[in-house]
C-alpha positions as CSV (number, residue, x, y, z in Angstrom):
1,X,31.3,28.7,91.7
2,X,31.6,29.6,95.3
3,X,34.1,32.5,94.9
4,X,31.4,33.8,92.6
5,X,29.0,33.7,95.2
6,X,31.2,35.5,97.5
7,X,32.1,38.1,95.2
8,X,28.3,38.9,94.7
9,X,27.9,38.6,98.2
10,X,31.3,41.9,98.8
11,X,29.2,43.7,95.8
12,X,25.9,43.5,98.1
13,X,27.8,45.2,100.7
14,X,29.3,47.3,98.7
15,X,26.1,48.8,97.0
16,X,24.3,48.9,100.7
17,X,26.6,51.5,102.0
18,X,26.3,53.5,99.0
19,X,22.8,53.2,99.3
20,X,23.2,54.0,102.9
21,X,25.4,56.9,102.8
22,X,25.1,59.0,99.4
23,X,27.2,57.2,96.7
24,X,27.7,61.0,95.5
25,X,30.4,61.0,98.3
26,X,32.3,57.8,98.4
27,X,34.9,56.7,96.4
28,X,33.4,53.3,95.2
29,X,37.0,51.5,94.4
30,X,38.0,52.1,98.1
31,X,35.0,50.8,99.6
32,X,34.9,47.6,97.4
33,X,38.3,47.1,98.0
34,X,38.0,47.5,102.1
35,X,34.9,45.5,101.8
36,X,36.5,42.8,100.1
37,X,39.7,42.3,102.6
38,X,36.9,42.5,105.6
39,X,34.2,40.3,103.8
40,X,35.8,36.8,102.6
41,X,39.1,34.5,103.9
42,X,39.1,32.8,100.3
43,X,40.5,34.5,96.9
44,X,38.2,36.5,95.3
45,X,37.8,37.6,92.0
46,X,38.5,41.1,92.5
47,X,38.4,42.3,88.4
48,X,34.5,40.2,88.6
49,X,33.8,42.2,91.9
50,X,35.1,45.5,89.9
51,X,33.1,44.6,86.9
52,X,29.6,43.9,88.3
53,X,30.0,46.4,90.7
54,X,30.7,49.2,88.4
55,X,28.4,48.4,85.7
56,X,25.5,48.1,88.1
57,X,26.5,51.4,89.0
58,X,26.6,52.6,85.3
59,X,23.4,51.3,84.8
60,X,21.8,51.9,87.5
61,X,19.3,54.1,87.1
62,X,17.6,51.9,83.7
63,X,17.6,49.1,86.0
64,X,15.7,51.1,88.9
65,X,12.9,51.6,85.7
66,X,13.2,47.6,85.1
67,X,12.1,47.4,89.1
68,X,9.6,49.9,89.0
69,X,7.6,48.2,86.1
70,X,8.3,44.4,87.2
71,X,7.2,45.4,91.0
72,X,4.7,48.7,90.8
73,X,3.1,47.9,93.3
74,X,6.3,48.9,95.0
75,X,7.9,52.6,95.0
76,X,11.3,52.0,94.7
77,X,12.0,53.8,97.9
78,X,9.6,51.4,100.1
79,X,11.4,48.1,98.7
80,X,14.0,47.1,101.5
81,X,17.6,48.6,100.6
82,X,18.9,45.2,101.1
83,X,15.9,43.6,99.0
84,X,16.5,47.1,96.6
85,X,20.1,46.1,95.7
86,X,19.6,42.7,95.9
87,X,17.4,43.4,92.7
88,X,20.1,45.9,91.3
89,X,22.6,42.7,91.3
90,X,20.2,40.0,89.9
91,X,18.7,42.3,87.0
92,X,22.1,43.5,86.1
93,X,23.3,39.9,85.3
94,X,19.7,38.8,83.8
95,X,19.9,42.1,81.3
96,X,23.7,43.2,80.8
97,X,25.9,40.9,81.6
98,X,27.3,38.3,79.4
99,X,24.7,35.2,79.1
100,X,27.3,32.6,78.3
101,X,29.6,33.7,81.5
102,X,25.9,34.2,83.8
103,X,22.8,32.6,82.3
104,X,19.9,33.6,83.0
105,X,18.6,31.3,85.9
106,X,22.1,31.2,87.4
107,X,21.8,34.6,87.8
108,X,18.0,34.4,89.1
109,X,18.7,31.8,91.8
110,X,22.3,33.9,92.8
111,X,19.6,36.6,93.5
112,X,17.5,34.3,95.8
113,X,20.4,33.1,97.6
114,X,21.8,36.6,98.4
115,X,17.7,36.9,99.5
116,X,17.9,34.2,101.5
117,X,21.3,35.0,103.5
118,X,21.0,38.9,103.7
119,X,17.2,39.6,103.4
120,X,14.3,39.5,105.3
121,X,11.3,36.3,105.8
122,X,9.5,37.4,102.7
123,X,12.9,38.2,100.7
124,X,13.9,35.6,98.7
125,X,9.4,35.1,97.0
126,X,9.6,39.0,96.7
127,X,13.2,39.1,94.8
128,X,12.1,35.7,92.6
129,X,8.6,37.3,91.7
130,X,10.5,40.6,90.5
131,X,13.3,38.7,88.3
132,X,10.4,36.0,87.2
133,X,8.2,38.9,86.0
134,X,11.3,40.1,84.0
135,X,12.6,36.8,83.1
136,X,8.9,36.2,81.4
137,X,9.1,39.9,79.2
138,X,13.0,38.6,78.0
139,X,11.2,35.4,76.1
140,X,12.1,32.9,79.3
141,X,15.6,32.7,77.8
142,X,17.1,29.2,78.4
143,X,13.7,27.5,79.9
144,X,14.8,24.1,78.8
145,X,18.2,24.3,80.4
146,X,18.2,21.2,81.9
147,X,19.7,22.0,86.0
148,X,22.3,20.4,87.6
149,X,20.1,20.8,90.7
150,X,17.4,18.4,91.5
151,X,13.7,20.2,90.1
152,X,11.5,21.6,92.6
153,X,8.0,20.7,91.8
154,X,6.1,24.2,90.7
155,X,2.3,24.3,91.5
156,X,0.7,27.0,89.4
157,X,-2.7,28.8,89.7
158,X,-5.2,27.2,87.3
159,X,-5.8,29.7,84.5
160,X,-9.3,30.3,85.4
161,X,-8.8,31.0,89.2
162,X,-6.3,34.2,88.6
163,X,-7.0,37.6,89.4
164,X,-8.0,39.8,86.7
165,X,-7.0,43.5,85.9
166,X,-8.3,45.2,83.2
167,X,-6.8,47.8,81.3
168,X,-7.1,50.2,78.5
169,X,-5.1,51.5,75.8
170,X,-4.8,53.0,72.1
171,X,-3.1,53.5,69.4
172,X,-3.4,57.2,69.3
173,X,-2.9,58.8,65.9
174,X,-2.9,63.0,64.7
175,X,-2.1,65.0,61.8
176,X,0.2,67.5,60.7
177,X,1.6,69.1,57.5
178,X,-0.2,66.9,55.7
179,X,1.5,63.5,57.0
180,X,0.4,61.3,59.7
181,X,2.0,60.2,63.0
182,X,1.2,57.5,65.9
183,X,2.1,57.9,69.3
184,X,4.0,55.3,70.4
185,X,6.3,54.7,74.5
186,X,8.8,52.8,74.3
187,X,9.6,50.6,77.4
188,X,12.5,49.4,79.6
189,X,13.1,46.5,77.9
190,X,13.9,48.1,74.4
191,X,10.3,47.6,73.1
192,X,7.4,50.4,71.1
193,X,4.7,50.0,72.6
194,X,0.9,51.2,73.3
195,X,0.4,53.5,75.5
196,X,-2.6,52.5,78.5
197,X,-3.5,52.1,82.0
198,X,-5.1,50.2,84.7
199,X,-9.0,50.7,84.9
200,X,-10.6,52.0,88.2
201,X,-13.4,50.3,89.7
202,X,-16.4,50.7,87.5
203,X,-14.9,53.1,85.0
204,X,-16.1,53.1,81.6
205,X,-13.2,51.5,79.1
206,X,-13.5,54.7,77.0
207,X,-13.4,56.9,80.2
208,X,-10.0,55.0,81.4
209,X,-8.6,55.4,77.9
210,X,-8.9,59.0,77.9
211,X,-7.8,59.2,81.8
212,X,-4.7,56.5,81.0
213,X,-3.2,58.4,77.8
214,X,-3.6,62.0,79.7
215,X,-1.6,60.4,82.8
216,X,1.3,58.6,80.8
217,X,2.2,61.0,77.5
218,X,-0.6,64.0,78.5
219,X,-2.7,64.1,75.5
220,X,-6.3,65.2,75.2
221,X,-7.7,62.3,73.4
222,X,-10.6,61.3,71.2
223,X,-11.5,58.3,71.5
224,X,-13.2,56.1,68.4
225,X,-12.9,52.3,66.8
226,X,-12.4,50.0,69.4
227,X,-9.9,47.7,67.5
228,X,-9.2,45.4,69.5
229,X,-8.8,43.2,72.6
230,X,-5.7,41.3,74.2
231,X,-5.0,39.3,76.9
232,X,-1.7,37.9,78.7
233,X,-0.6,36.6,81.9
234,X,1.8,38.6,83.5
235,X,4.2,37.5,87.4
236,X,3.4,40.2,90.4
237,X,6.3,39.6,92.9
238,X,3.6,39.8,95.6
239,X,0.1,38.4,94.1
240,X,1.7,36.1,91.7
241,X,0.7,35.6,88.2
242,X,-2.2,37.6,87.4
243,X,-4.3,37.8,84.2
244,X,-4.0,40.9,82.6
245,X,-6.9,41.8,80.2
246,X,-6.4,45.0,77.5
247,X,-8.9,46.9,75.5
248,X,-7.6,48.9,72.9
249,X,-9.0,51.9,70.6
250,X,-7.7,53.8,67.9
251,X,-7.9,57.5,69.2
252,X,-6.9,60.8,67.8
253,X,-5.3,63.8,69.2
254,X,-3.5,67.2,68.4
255,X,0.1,66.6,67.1
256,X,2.2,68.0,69.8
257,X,5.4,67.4,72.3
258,X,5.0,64.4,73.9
259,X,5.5,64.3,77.9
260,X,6.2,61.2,79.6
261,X,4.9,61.0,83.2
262,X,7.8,60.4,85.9
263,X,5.6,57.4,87.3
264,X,5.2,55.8,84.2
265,X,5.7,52.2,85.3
266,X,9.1,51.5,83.7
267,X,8.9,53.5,80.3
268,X,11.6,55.6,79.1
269,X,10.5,57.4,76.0
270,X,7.9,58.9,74.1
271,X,8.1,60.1,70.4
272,X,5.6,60.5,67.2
273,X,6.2,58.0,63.9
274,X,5.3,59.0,60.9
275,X,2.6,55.7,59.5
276,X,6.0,55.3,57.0
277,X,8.2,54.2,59.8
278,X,5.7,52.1,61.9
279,X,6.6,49.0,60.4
280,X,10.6,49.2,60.9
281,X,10.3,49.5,64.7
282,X,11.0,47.4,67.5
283,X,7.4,46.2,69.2
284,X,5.8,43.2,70.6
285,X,4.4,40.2,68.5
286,X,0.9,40.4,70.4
287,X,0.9,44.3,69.9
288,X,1.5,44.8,66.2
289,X,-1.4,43.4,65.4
290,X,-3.3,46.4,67.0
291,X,-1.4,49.1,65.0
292,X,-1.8,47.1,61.9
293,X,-5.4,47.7,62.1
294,X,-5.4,51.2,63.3
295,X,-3.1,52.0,60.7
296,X,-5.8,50.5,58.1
297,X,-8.2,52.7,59.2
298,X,-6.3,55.8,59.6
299,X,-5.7,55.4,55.8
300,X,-9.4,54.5,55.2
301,X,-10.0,58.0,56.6
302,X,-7.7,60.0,54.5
């Protein structure tokens, strides 16, 4: 719906000039409601302008990890404020808002139009490689929605021509008063998961490991069983998709407080599980395989 579009389109402005001028120091109501009497002739929706506007604002700063992870190539403060709150407005509706009122792709393409009237020349592939990346990690919700539009033919990157990055990870495990524990981040998008890293050129897997797990949740690692290796395909809003090749150990460390890095591409949380409570949390088909085994073996060597 147009008015939608518009609406979206008062919220853009609206989230620019607190962007622009310190939204610790303006009254948010006052500019969306001067913003909307300048910005559109037609009625707008002013309690759906209210509503996005405020819970992008309320959310903000978990959506800002979401970008950071989906685009990290890209410090958040280098991504063009239009492109920046562009992103704010399209993840927003992709993650919070209400999937029956904005489905997903409706609120992918509103994105890419906003991209395409506000942004600059490289925009609207920049925007759509962020929100695809993300779109991918939510399970490609409603991928067989059949659009109203006509379907743009999609030429993809044979699976053998890709890039390749290789990383390295583990499921790191210590002891303490007799019980167990793994060390486990949890990520943006409400998942446990391994903690690892990107490899440097011509490091050593088991070098990387112990470099990766110091970085992200500063532990001293040893490194032991390799236990495993995964692969997936993952969107770069820049490079495209991009094959994404994992090596993971088990590896053991001293039980103590867990730091998580500031730049910790898009993670929010830390924490030790006792081996007990591994298998009632939330973590990633392709992952639990990995502390399955590593589990094995930790109780092998008690």
């Amino acid at each position: 719906m147009a008015n939608r579009h518009i609406a979206r389109s008062i919220v853009l402005q609206s989230l620019f000039e607190l962007d622009f001028r310190d939204d610790t120091v303006i009254d948010s109501e006052e500019l969306l409601l001067r913003n909307a009497a300048e910005f559109a002739n037609d009625v707008v929706d002013l309690s759906f302008v209210r509503e996005l506007l405020g819970g992008i604002l309320s959310k903000k700063s978990e959506i800002d990890l979401v970008i950071e992870k989906a685009a990290p190539d890209w410090p958040l403060d280098k991504i063009s404020m239009i492109d920046r709150n562009i992103l704010r407005i399209g993840l927003y509706e992709l993650l919070f808002a209400d999937a029956k009122e904005v489905p997903a792709k409706v609120a992918i393409n509103e994105a890419i139009e906003l991209s395409k009237n506000y942004g600059g020349e490289k925009s609207s592939k920049f925007v759509n490689g962020v929100l695809g990346s993300v779109y991918k990690e939510l399970g490609e919700p409603d991928k067989d929605a059949v659009s109203k539009k006509k379907k743009r033919v999609i030429i993809d990157i044979p699976f053998e021509q890709m890039p390749i990055e290789r990383l390295a990870g583990a499921v790191v495990y210590a002891q303490s008063e007799g019980n167990y524990y793994l060390a486990l981040v949890h990520d943006v998008f409400g998942y446990w998961t391994l903690s690892k890293g990107g490899l440097e050129p011509e490091e050593k897997e088991m070098d990387g490991v112990k470099r990766a797990i110091k970085e992200e949740i500063s532990l001293d690692v040893e490194v032991m069983d390799e236990i495993g290796r995964n692969e997936y395909v993952a969107n770069h809003p820049e490079k495209g998709k991009i094959r994404k090749q994992v090596t993971y150990y088990l590896a053991k460390s001293e039980y103590k407080d867990l730091v998580l890095e500031k730049d910790n591409g898009g993670l929010d949380e830390a924490r030790w599980f006792k081996l007990t409570e591994v298998q009632d949390i939330k973590t990633y088909g392709d992952i639990l395989p990995f502390i399955t085994k590593a589990v094995s073996l930790i109780s092998e060597r008690i």
